[in-house]
C-alpha positions in Angstrom: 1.7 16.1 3.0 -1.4 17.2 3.9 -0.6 17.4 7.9 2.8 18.8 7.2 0.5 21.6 5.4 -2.1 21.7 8.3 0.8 21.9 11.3 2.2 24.9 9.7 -1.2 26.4 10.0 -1.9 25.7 13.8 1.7 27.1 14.6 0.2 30.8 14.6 -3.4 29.5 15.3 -2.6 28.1 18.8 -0.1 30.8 19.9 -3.4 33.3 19.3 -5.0 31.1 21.7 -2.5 31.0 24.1 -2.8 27.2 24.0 0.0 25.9 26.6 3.4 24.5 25.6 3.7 20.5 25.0 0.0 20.1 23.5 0.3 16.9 21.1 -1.1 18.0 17.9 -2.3 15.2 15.7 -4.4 14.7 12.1 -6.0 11.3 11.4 -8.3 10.3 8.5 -12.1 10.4 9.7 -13.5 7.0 9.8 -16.4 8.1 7.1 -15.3 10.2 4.1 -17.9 12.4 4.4 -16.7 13.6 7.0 -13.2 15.4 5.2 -9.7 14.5 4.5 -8.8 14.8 8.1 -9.6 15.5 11.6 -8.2 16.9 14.9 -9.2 16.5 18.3 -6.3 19.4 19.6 -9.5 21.9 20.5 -10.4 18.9 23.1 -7.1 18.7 24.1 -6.1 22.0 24.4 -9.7 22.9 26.2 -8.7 20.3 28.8 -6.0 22.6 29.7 -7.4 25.7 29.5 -10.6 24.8 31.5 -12.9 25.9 28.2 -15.5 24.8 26.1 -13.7 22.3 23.7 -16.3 23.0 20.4 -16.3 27.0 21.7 -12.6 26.7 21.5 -12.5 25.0 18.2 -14.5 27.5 16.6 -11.7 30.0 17.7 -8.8 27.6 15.9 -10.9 27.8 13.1 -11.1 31.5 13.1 -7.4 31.8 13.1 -6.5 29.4 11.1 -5.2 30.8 7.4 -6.4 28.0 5.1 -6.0 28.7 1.1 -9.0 28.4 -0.4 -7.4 26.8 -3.5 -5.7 24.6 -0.8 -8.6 23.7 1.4 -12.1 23.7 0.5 -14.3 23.5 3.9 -13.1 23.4 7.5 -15.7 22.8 10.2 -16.2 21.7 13.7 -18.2 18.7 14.5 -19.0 17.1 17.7 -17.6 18.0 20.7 -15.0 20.0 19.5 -13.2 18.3 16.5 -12.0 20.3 13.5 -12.6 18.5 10.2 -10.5 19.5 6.8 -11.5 18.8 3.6 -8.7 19.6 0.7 -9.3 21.1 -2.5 -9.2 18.3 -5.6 -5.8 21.1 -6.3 -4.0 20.3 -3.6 -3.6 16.6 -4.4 -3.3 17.3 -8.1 -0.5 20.1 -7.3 1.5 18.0 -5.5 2.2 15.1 -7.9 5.4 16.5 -8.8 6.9 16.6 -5.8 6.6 12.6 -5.8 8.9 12.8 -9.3 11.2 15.7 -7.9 12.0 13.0 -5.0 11.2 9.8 -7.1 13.5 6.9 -6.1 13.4 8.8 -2.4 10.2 9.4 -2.0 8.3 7.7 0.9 12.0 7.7 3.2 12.0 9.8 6.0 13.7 10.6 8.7 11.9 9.6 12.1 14.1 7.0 13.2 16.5 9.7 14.2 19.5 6.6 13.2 18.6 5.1 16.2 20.7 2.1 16.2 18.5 -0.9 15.8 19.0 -4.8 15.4 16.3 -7.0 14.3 16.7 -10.9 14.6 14.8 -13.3 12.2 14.9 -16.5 10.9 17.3 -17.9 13.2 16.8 -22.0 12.9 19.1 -24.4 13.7 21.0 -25.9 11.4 19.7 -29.1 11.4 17.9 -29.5 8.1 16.2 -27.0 5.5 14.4 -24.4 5.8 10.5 -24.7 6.3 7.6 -22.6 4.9 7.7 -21.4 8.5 11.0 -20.2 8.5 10.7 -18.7 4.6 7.3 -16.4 6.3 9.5 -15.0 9.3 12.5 -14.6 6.7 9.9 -12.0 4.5 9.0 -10.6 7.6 12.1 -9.9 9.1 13.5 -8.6 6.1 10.3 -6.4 5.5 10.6 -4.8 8.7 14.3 -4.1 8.4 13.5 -3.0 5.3 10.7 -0.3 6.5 13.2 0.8 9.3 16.0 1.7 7.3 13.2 3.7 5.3 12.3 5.7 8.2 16.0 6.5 9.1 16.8 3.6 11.8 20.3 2.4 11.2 19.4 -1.5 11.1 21.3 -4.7 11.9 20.0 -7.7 10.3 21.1 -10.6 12.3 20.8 -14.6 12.7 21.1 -16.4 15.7 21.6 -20.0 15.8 23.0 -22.6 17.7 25.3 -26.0 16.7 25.5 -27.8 19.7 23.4 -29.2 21.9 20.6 -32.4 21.6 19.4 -31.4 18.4 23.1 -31.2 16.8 23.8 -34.8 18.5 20.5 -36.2 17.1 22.0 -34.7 13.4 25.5 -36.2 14.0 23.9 -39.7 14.7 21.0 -39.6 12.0 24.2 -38.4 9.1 26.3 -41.1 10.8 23.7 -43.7 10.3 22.5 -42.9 6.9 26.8 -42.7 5.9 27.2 -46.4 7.5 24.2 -47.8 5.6 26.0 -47.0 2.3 27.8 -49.8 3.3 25.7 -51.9 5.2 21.9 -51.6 4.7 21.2 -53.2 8.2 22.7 -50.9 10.1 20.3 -49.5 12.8 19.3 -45.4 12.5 18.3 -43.8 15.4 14.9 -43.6 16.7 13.9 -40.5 16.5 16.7 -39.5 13.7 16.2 -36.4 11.5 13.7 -38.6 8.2 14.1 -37.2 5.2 16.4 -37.9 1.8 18.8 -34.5 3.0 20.3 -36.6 5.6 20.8 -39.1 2.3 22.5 -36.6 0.0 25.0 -35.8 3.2 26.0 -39.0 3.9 26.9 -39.9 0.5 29.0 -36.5 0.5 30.5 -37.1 3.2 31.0 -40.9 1.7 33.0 -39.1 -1.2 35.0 -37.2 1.1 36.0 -39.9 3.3 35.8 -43.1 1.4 34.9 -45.9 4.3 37.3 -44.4 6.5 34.8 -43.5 9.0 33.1 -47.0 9.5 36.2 -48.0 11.4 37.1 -44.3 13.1 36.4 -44.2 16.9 32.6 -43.2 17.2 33.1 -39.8 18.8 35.2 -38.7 16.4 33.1 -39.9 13.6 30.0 -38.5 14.9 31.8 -34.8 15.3 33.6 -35.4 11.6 29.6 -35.6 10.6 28.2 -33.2 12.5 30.4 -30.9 11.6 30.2 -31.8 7.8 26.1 -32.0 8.2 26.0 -28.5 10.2 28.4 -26.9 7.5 26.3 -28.4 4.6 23.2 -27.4 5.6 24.1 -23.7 6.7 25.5 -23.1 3.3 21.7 -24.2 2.0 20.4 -22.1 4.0 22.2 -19.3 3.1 21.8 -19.6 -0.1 18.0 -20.2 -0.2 17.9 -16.9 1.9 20.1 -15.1 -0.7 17.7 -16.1 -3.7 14.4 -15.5 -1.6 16.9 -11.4 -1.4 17.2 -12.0 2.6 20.7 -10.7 4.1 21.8 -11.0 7.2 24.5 -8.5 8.8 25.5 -10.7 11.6 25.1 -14.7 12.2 25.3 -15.0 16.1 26.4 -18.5 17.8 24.8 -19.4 20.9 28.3 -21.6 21.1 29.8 -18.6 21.8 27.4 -17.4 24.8 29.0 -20.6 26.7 32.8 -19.9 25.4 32.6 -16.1 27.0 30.9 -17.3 30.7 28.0 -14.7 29.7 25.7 -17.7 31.1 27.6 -17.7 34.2 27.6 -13.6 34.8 24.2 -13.9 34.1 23.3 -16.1 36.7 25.9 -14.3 39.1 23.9 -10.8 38.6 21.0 -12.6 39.4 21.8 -14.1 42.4 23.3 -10.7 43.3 20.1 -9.3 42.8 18.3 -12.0 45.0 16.6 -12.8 41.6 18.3 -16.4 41.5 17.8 -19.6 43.8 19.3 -23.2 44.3 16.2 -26.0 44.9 16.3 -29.6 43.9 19.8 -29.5 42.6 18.8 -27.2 40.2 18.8 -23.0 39.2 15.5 -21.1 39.3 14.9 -17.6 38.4 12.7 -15.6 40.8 10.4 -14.7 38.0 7.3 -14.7 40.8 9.3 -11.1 41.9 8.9 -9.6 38.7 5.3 -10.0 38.3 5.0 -13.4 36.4 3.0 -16.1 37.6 6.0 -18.6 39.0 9.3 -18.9 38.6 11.8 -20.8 35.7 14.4 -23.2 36.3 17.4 -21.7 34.4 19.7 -24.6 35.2 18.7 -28.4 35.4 19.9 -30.4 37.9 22.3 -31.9 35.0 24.3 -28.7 35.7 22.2 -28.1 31.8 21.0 -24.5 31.2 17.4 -24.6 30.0 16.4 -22.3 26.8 15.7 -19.3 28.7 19.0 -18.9 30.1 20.7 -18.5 27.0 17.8 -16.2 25.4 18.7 -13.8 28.4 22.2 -13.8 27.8 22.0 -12.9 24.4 19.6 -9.8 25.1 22.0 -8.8 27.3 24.1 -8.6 24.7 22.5 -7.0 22.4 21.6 -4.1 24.8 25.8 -4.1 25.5 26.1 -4.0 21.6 24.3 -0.6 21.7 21.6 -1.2 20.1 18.2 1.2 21.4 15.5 -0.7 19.6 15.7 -4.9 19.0 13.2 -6.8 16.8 12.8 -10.1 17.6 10.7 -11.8 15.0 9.2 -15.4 16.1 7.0 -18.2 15.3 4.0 -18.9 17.7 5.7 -21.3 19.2 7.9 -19.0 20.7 5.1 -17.4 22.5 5.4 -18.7 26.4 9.4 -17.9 26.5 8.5 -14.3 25.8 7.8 -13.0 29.1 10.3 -15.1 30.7 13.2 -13.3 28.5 11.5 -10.1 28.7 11.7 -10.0 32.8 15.4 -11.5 32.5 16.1 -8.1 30.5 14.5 -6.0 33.3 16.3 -8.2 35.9 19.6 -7.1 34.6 18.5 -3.4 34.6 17.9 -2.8 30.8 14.5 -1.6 30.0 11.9 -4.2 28.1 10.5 -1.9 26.1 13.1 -1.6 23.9 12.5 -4.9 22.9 10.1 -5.2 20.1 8.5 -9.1 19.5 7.2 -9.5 16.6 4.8 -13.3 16.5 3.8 -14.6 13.3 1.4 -17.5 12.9 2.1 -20.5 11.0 1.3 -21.3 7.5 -1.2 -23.4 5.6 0.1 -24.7 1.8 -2.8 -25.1 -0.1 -3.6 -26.7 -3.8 -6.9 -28.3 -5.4 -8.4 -26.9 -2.4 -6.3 -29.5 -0.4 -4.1 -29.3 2.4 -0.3 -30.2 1.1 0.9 -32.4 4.0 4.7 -33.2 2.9 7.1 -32.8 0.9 8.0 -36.2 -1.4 11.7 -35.3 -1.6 13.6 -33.8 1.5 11.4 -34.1 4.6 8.0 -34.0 6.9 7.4 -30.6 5.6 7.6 -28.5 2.2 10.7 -26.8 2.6 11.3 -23.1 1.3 13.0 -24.2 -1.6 10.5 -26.5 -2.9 8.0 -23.3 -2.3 10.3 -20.8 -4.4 10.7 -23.9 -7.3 6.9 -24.0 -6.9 5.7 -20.2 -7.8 8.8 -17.6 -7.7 10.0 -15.5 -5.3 7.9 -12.7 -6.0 5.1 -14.6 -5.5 6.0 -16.3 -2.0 7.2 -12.9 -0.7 4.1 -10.9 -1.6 2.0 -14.0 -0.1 3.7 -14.5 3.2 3.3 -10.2 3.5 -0.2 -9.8 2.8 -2.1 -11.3 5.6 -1.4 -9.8 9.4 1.5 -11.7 10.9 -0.9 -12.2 13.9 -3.4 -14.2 11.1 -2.4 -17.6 10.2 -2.0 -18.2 6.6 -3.0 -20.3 3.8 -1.0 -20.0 1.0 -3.1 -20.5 -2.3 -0.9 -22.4 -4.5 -2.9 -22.4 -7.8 -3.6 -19.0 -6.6 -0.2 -17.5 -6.5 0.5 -19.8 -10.0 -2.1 -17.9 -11.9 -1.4 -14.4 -14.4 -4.3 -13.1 -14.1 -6.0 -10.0 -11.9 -6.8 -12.6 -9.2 -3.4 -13.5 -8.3 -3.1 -10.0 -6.0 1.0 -10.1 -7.0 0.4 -10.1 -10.6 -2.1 -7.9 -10.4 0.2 -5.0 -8.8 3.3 -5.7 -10.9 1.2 -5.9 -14.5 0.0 -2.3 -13.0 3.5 -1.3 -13.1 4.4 -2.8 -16.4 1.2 -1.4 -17.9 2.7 2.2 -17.2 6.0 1.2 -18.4 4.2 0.3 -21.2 2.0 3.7 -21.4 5.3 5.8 -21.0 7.1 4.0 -23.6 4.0 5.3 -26.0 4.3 8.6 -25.1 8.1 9.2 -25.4 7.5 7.6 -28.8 4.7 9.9 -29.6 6.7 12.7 -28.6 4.5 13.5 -25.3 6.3 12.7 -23.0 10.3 11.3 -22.1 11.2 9.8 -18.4 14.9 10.5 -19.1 14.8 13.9 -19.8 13.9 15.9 -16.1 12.6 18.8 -18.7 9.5 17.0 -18.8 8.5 17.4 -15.8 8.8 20.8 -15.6 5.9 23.0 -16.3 3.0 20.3 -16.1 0.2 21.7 -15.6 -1.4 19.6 -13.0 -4.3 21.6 -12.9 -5.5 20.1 -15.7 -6.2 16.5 -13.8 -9.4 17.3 -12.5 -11.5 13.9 -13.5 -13.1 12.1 -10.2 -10.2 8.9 -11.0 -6.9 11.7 -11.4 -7.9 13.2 -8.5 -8.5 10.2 -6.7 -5.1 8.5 -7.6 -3.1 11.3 -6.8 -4.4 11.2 -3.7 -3.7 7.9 -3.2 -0.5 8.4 -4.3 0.3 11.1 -1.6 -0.9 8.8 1.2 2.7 6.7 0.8 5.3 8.3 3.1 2.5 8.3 6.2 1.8 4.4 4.9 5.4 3.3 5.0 5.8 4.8 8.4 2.6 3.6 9.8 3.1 0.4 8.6 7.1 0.3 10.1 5.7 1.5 13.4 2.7 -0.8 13.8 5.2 -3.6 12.2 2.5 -4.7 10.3 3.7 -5.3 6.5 0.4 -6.5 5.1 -0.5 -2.8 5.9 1.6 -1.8 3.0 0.6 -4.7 0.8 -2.8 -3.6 0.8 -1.9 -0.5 0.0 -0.3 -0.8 -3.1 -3.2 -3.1 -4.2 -5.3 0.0 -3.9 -2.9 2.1 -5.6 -2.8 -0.2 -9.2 -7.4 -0.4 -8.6 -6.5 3.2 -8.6 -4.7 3.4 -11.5 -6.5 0.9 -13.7 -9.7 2.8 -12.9 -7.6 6.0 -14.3 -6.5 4.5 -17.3 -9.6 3.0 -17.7 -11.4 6.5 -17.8 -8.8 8.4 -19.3 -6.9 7.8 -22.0 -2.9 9.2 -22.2 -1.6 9.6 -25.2 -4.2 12.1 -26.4 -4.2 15.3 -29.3 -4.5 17.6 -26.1 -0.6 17.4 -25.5 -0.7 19.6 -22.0 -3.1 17.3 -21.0 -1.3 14.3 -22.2 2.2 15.3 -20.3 -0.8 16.0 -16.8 -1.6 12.5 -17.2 1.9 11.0 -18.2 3.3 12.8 -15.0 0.1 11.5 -13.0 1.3 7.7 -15.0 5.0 8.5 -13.7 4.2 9.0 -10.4 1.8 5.9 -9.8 5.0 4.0 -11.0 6.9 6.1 -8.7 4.7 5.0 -5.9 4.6 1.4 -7.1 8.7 0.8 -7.8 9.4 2.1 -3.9 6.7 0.0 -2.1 8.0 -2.8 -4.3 11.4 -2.5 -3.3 10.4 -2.5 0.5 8.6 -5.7 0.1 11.2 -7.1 -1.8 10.0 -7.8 -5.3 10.9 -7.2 -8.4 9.3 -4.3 -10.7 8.8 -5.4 -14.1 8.8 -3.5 -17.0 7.0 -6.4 -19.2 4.5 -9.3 -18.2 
């Protein structure tokens, strides 16, 4: 709010300079408070142009500029030209109640333009549960959807999988095996079989289904009757673990279907119509060397077998045939060296890379006693995202897998995220926004103050919240639409967890200075409306992140 306020001002400012057409004019926060609210470097830029003295020409700006005194307190220039702005405490104070006028709304805006957008996440085969892994890029990848769609980007959510190839044999044989031990315990499983009791609980499904019948079946088709019961099995578990950790997908995408449709073969055509594709030692290599990488891929094996990157390619290609102008791909590290292979296959078939977005998360740690946990006892090699959510609630796994950078690898505190007290950073924001639940509850009781009549908050006078901690919070509180769109643009959630950690030390410091409910009742409905809005703030952010907001802890 406060640059929407200051760009009105330059308009006329910069016209009475005669500052040319097309000069970027931007606010940001000055590294040290002292230093004001905000700060522009436009006088530098404009000067540039002009052939001028930068802080001469700033000192003009400033001279131009009509700044309301109750609005703004001090403007100077300092340095070589920058113009600092320091609002008044009744600026922040004044403009609480546009946050309640907007409420459930507040924080969206519009800078997307609906620009039609797909973002891929979680993606894993189908070949046994989900991973802690997979459960930190599924709270990503729904966070970031989740921050486009508040920014006006019409978003596709979609999953991409495939159910064929080695991995899907190696599932057929392990369920195979594990279903003809139920009948004979020496029977041999594979060698490098999926371990864990999953495989188990499918075979003895399919051992209810199917009686013995498939002991004396031809192999083949008792390998595809279990893959295909295995692959359908452990889909539906992963859809519904995504569904209770409140991640949706739009579209599930086969890879299957890449083959079925020849896209692997037009691909390869375009290439080689491009010179971008060569035959050596029976197999297909993409000329990667001529778009700037350091050596070129084999695409297809000498097996007449497409390598991983082929497919990728394909399936960028279609999503740039789909329409879409901006695509999200969110990825483990692991997925880091096939990046720039895919990435110059896009610019190969003459879409543009950077409308590709990669988003790489780093792996995750579970932690408890101060311990590594190694494995999971029941289902697998690894703690799976069920085990997780059984472990310490959804709330709790969402907020931790947000609030580190998704470039930072994570250990996830256990006993930590276990524990109701202020330490545990998710309690500690959701008791914030039960404690005003709590506050407001008091004052519509008291008579002070009711959240279901819009009356209320009509006529506050805000002017009234002029304690160091009011001020302080509002301002906080006004900082949330430019967080939510920094924070979608830098695709960065833990930006926005942070945030909102600030926001309920904000508000506990108010409450803790201030009480509500007070004699003074103008003063009371000031700080209720001030309480109102912090909840405002809190129920929004909450609902990008994908927690709950409770109203009792």
């Amino acid at each position: 709010m406060m640059k929407e306020y200051l760009t009105g001002l330059f308009a006329d400012a910069l016209r009475a300079i005669n500052a040319p057409d097309g000069i970027k004019l931007t606010f940001e926060k000055p590294k040290q408070e002292a230093h004001g609210d905000l700060t522009t470097n436009v006088a530098m830029l404009v000067a540039k142009s002009l052939g001028t003295n930068p802080r001469v020409l700033a000192q003009e700006i400033v001279a131009h500029l009509n700044a309301r005194s109750d609005f703004v307190s001090s403007v100077e220039v300092a340095g070589p030209g920058f113009i600092n702005f320091k609002f008044a405490d009744a600026f922040f104070t004044g403009q609480v109640g546009s946050i309640l006028e907007q409420n459930n709304s507040f924080g969206k805006s519009s800078i997307g333009g609906n620009r039609k957008t797909q973002v891929e996440f979680v993606s894993a085969n189908p070949t046994g549960p989900l991973s802690v892994g997979h459960g930190r890029q599924a709270v990503i990848g729904d966070t970031i959807a989740n921050l486009l769609q508040w920014t006006g980007h019409s978003v596709t959510r979609e999953y991409y999988y495939n159910n064929a190839g080695r991995q899907m044999r190696v599932l057929a044989e392990s369920t195979y095996a594990r279903y003809r031990q139920l009948f004979d315990e020496t029977y041999p499983f594979p060698e490098e079989g999926y371990q864990g009791d999953y495989i188990r609980n499918i075979a003895r499904k399919i051992m209810e289904r199917h009686g013995k019948a498939l002991c004396s079946a031809e192999k083949e088709a008792a390998l595809k009757a279990c893959k295909e019961f295995a692959e359908q099995s452990l889909f539906d578990d992963i859809k519904k673990v995504l569904l209770v950790m409140r991640v949706r997908h739009d579209v599930f995408f086969n890879e299957d279907s890449l083959y079925a449709s020849g896209a692997l073969n037009e691909v390869v055509a375009e290439f080689r119509s491009r010179g971008l594709a060569y035959d050596k030692d029976n197999a297909v290599w993409f000329k990667a060397t001529a778009l700037g990488l350091d050596q070129d891929r084999v695409i297809i094996k000498s097996t007449g077998e497409p390598t991983y990157r082929l497919p990728d390619i394909a399936y960028h290609r279609d999503k740039f045939r789909r329409g879409f102008e901006l695509i999200v791909d969110v990825f483990g590290a692991d997925h880091i060296a096939t990046i720039p292979d895919v990435l110059a296959g896009v610019r190969a078939l003459g879409y543009d890379p950077e409308k590709v977005k990669v988003v790489i998360h780093q792996f995750v740690t579970l932690m408890k006693n101060g311990e590594q946990v190694k494995m999971s006892k029941r289902l697998a090699n690894f703690v799976t995202l069920q085990e997780l959510i059984d472990e310490v609630g959804v709330d709790a796994v969402r907020f931790f897998f947000l609030m580190r950078s998704v470039s930072s690898h994570l250990e996830f505190d256990l006993d930590l995220a276990k524990e109701q007290s202020e330490k545990n950073p998710v309690y500690y924001v959701q008791y914030a926004h039960a404690r005003i639940v709590s506050i407001l509850r008091f004052a519509k009781e008291q008579g002070v103050f009711d959240t279901a009549d819009q009356r209320n908050i009509q006529g506050i006078q805000y002017n009234l919240l002029c304690g160091g901690s009011e001020v302080a919070l509002a301002k906080l509180l006004l900082e949330f639409p430019e967080v939510v769109e920094a924070t979608c643009l830098g695709f960065e959630p833990h930006r926005l967890t942070t945030y909102l950690h600030d926001v309920a030390t904000a508000f506990h410091r108010f409450y803790h200075d201030h009480r509500v409910v007070i004699p003074e009742k103008e003063l009371s409905r000031a700080r209720s409306a001030l309480s109102l809005a912090t909840k405002v703030v809190l129920a929004n952010g909450f609902k990008i992140l994908g927690i709950s907001a409770p109203e009792q802890m």
